[in-house]
C-alpha positions in Angstrom: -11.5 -17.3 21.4 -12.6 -20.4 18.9 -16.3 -18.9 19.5 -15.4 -15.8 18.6 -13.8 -16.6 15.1 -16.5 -18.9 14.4 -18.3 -15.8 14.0 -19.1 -15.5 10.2 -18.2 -11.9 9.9 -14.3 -12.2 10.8 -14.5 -14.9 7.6 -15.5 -12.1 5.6 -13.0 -9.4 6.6 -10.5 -11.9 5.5 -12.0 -12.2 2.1 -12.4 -8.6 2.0 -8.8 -7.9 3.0 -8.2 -10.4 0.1 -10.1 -8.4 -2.4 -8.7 -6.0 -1.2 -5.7 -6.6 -1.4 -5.3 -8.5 -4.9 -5.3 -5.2 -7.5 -2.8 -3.6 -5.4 0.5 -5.3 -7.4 -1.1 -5.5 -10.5 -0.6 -1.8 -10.7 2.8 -1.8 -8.8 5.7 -4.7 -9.2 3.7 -7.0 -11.3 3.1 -4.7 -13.8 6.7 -3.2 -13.6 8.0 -7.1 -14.5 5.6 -7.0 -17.7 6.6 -3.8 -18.7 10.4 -4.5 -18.6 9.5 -8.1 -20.1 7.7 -6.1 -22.8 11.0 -3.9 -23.4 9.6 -0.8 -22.1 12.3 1.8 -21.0 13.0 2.4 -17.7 12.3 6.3 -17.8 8.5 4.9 -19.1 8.5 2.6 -16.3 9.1 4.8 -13.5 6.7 6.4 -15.3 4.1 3.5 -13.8 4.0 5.0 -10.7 1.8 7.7 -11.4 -0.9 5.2 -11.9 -1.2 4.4 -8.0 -2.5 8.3 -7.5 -5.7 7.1 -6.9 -4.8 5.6 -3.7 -3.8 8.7 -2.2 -6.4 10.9 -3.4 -9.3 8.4 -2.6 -10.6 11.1 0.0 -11.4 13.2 -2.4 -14.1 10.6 -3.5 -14.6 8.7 -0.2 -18.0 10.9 0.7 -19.8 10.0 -2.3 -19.2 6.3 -1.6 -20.1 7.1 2.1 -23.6 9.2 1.6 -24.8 7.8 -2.3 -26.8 4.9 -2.4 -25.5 2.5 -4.6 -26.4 2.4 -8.0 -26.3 -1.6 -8.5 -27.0 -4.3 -6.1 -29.2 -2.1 -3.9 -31.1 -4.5 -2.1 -28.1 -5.7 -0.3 -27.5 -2.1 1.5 -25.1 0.5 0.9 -22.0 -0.6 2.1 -22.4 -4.3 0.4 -24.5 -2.5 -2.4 -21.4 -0.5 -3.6 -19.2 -3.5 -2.7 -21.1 -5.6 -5.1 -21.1 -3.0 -7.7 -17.2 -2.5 -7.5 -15.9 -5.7 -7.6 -17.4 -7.1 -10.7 -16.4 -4.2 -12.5 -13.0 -4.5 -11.1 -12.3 -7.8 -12.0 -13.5 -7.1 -15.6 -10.9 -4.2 -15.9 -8.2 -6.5 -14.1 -9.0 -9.3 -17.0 -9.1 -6.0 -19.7 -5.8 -5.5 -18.6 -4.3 -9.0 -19.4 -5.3 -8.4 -22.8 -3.5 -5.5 -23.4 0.5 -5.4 -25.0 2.9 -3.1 -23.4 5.3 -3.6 -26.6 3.0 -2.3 -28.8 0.1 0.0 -26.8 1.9 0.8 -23.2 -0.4 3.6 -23.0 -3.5 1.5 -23.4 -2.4 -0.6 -20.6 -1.4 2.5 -18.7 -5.0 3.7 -19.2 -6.7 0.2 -18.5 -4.2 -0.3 -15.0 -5.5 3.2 -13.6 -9.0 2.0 -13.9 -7.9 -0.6 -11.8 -6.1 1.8 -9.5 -9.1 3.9 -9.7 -11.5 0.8 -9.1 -9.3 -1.0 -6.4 -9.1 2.5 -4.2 -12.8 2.9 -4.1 -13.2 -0.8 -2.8 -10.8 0.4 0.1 -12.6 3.0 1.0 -16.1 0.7 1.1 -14.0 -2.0 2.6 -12.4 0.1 5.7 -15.9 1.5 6.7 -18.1 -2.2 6.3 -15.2 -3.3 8.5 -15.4 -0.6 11.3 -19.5 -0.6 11.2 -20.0 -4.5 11.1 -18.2 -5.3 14.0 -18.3 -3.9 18.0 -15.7 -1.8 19.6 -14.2 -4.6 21.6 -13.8 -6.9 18.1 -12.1 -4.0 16.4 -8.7 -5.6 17.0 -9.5 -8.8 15.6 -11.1 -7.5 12.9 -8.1 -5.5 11.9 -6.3 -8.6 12.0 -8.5 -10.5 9.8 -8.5 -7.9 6.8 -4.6 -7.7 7.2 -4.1 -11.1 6.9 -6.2 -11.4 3.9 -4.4 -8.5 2.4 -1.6 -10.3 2.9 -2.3 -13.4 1.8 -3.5 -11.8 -1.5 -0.4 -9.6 -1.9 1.7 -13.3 -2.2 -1.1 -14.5 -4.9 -0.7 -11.6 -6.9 2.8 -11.2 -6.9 4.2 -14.8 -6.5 1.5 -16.5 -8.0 0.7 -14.4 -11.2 4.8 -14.5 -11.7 4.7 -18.1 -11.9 1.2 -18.4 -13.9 3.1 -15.8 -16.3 5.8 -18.3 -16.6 4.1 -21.4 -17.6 1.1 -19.9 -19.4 2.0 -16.3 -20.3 0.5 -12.9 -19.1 -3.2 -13.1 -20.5 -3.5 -16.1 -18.1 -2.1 -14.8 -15.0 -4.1 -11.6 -15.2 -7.6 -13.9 -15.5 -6.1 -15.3 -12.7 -6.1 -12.5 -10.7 -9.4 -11.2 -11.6 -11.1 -14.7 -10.9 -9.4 -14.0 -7.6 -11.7 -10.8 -6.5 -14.5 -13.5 -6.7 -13.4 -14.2 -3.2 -14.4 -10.7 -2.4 -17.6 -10.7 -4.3 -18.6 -13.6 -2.6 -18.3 -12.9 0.7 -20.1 -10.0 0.4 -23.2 -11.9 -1.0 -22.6 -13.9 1.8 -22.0 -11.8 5.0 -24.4 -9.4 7.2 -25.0 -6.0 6.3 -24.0 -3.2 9.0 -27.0 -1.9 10.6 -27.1 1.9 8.8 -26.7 4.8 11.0 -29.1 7.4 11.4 -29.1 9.7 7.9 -28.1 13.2 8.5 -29.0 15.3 5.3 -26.0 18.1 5.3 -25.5 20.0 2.0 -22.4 18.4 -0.1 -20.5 21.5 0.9 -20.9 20.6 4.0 -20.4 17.2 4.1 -17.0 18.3 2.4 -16.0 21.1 5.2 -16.7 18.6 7.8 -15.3 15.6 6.2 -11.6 17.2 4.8 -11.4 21.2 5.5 -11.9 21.2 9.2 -9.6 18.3 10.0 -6.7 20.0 8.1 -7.5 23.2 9.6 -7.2 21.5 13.2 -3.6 20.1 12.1 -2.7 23.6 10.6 -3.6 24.9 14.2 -0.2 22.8 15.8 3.1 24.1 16.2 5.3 23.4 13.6 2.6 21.9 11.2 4.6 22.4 7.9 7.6 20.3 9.2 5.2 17.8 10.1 3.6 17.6 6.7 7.4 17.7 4.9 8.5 14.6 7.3 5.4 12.1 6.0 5.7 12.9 2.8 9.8 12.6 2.5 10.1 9.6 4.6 9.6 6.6 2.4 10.8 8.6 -0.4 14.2 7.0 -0.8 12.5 3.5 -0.4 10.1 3.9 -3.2 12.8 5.2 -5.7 14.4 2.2 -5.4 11.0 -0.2 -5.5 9.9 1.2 -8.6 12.6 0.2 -10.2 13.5 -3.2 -8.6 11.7 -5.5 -10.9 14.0 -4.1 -13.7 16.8 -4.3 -11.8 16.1 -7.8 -11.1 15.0 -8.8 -14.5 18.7 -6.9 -15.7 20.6 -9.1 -13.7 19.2 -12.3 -14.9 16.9 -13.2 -12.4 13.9 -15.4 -13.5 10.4 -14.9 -12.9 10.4 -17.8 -10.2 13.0 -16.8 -8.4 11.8 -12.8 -7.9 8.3 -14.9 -7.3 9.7 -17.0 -4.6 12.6 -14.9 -3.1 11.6 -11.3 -3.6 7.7 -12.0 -3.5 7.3 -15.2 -0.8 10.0 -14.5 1.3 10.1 -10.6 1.1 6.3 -10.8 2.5 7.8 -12.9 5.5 10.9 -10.8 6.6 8.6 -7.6 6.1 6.4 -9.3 8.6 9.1 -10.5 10.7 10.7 -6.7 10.4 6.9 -5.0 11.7 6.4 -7.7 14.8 10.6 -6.5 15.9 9.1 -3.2 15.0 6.9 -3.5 17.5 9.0 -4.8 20.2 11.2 -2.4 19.3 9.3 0.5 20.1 8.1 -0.7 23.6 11.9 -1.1 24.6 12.8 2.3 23.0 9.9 4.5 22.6 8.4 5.7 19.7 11.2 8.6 19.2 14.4 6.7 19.9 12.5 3.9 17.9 11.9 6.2 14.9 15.4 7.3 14.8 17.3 4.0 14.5 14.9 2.7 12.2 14.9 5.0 9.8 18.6 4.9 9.7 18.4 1.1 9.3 15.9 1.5 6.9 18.1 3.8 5.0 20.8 1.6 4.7 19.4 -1.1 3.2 19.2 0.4 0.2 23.0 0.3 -0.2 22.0 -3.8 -0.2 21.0 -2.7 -3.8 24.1 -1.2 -4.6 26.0 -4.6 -3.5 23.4 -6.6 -5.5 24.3 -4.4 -8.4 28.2 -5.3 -7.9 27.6 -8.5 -7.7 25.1 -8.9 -10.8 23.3 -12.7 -10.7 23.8 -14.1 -7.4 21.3 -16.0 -6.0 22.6 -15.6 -2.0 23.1 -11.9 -2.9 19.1 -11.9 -3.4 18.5 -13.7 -0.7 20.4 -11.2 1.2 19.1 -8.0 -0.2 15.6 -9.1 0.0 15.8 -9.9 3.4 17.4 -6.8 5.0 15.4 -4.5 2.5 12.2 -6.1 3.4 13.1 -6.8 7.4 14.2 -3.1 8.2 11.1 -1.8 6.0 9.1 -3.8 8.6 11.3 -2.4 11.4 10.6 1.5 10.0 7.2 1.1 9.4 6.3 0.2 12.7 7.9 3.3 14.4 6.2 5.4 11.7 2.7 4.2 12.1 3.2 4.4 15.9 4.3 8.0 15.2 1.8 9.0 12.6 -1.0 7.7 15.1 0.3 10.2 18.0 0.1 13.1 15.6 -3.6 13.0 15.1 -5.9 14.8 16.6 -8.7 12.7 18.5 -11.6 15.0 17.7 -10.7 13.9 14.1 -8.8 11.1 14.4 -9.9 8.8 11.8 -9.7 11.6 9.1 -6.4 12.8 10.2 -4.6 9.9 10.2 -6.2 9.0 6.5 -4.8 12.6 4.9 -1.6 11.5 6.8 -0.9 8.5 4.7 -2.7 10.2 1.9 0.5 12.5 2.3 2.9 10.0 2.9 2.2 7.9 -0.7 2.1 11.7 -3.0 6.1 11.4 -3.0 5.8 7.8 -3.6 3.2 8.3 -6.5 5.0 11.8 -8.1 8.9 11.9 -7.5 8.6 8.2 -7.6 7.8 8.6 -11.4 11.5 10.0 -12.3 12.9 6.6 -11.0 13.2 5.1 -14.1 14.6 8.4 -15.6 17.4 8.7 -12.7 18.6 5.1 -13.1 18.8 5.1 -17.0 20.9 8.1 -16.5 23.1 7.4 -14.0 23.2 3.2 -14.1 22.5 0.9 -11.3 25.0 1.4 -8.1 25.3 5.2 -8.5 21.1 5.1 -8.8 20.3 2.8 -6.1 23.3 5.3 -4.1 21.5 8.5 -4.4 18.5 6.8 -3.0 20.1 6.1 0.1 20.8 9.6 0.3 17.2 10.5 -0.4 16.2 9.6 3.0 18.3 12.0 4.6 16.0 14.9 4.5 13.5 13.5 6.2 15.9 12.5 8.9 17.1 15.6 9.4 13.4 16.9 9.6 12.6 13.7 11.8 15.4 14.6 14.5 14.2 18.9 14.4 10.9 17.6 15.3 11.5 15.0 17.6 13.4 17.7 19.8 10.8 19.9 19.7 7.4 17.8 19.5 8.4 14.5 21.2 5.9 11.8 21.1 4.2 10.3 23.9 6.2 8.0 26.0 3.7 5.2 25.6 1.5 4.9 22.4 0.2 1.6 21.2 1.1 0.2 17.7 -1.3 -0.4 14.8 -0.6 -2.2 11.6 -2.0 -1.2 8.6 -1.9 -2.1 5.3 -0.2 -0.2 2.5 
């Protein structure tokens, strides 16, 4: 085991998972804590969540990045060609977007953060293929593992520790941070091997299309039920990301400071959302993946009402602790069963593609009714907001138990964690 991660190329998938995984909040919750810092409404902030489309359209775009040679950087090969050409671009709009101001241009650092978005989703979709061509079947696990703890570990240094840079030397600082931080990234890919290329197939673009998006949905569209299916991803997680668009308001409303959302909703949210997906886990051996799927998504659901007691309580420090840790532990719990669940829907003549439109589907809601958050809680204040979306989940529930009736999952299917 020492002699395999010795091995120079599960270095790199860490640092790539740490490129990775560094834009992510600077588009989501960090940027949400400027904005309401900057006195930006909440209707504008909920607004913000719009900017994340990229993510879940970056299909559309992945087969250039797949078949184009690079237009930079060349001589390093295509996967580490486009890498290269990505990332310092990336880090340049990441450090653009430090110099913006909210309270005077928001939609100049709207336009600047979905660059980043834009930017940040294309390195995925480079990253996710160098990491499935550079290693060997039997080191796919372990290469997994290295990009999601490096995505990870950069998720805690762009949430807790641009929060705290902000604090002591404002916001300019902690985004110059976070670009010098995709360095990490940049380096490793100067550093690590190139996949060996496969052979070239030259296929029209139309082609390439049909085979790459239209004939995988037109497999899933072949399945019983398929529409149900397609309502269920999309609605599940829609009560949870209502209420996470709007949380660094919420927090910033009650009082909290920067440090402690850094160190309670940042630090130890990461941990008891890992601690929630490793239960997850266990969880679904003991139940199977449909019993599993039910009583985590009703956990799940409840937490939000955490909010609502958090609310009632206004600035109380064991309160956050509280409502960090059961939001963040039964999100853990839920997203194991889903993934588990998600994975048994795809077809294995198109597995990989499947299962990327799948959570494609699954963060639309997130990125589109997610943007009336802000809207919803100006309206109706913060218990009676963070109440209706508790109720939010339930029509995915009630989709999830039709379909678990009728289309029940394999009694044994193997759990895979991936990032968000």
């Amino acid at each position: 085991m020492a002699a395999l991660f010795r091995d120079r190329r599960f270095v790199v998938l860490l640092a790539l998972g740490f490129s990775a995984g560094v834009p992510l909040p600077l588009t989501a919750f960090t940027l949400r804590q400027w904005f309401s810092e900057s006195g930006v409404s909440l209707t504008a902030i909920g607004l913000t969540a719009l900017i994340g489309l990229a993510y879940a359209f970056k299909f559309l775009w992945a087969p250039v990045l797949d078949q184009a040679a690079p237009p930079l950087f060349g001589w390093l090969g295509r996967r580490r060609g486009w890498l290269a050409t990505i990332q310092p671009v990336l880090a340049a709009a990441i450090l653009a977007l430090g110099f913006t101001d909210p309270a005077t241009a928001a939609e100049v650092t709207v336009m600047v953060a979905v660059l980043v978005a834009f930017l940040s989703a294309s390195q995925d979709v480079v990253v996710d293929a160098y990491r499935i061509e550079v290693l060997e079947e039997q080191n796919q696990g372990y290469g997994l593992a290295c990009y999601i703890w490096g995505y990870r570990a950069a998720l805690l240094a762009a949430n807790a520790g641009a929060l705290a840079i902000a604090e002591f030397a404002g916001w300019t600082a902690a985004f110059a941070y976070c670009a010098a931080l995709v360095g990490i990234g940049f380096a490793a890919v100067l550093l690590g091997p190139e996949p060996e290329a496969p052979p070239v197939v030259v296929l029209p673009w139309g082609a390439r299309l049909k085979l790459a998006v239209v004939d995988p949905f037109v497999d899933f569209t072949r399945r019983r039920y398929w529409v149900a299916i397609l309502a269920f991803v999309a609605l599940f997680k829609l009560g949870e990301a209502l209420a996470g668009i709007m949380t660094a308001p919420f927090y910033r409303e009650l009082g909290f400071s920067r440090l402690e959302v850094a160190a309670v909703g940042s630090v130890f949210g990461l941990f008891m959302t890992l601690a929630g997906a490793l239960a997850g886990g266990w969880v679904v051996a003991k139940l199977g993946t449909a019993r599993a799927l039910v009583v985590t998504g009703v956990l799940q659901m409840l937490s939000n009402l955490m909010y609502v007691a958090l609310a009632h309580a206004g600035y109380s420090l064991p309160m956050l602790w509280l409502q960090v840790g059961v939001e963040n532990f039964t999100d853990g719990l839920a997203d194991a069963a889903f993934v588990t669940y998600l994975s048994a829907l795809t077809s294995r003549t198109f597995t990989a593609t499947q299962y990327a439109l799948l959570s494609s589907l699954a963060a639309v809601p997130l990125r589109t009714l997610g943007a009336g958050s802000g809207w919803l809680a100006e309206g109706l204040g913060w218990p009676w907001f963070f109440g209706l979306t508790t109720l939010a989940a339930l029509p995915a529930m009630v989709i999830m138990l039709f379909l678990l009736k009728r289309l029940p999952p394999p009694p044994a299917t193997a759990v895979k964690e991936v990032p968000a």
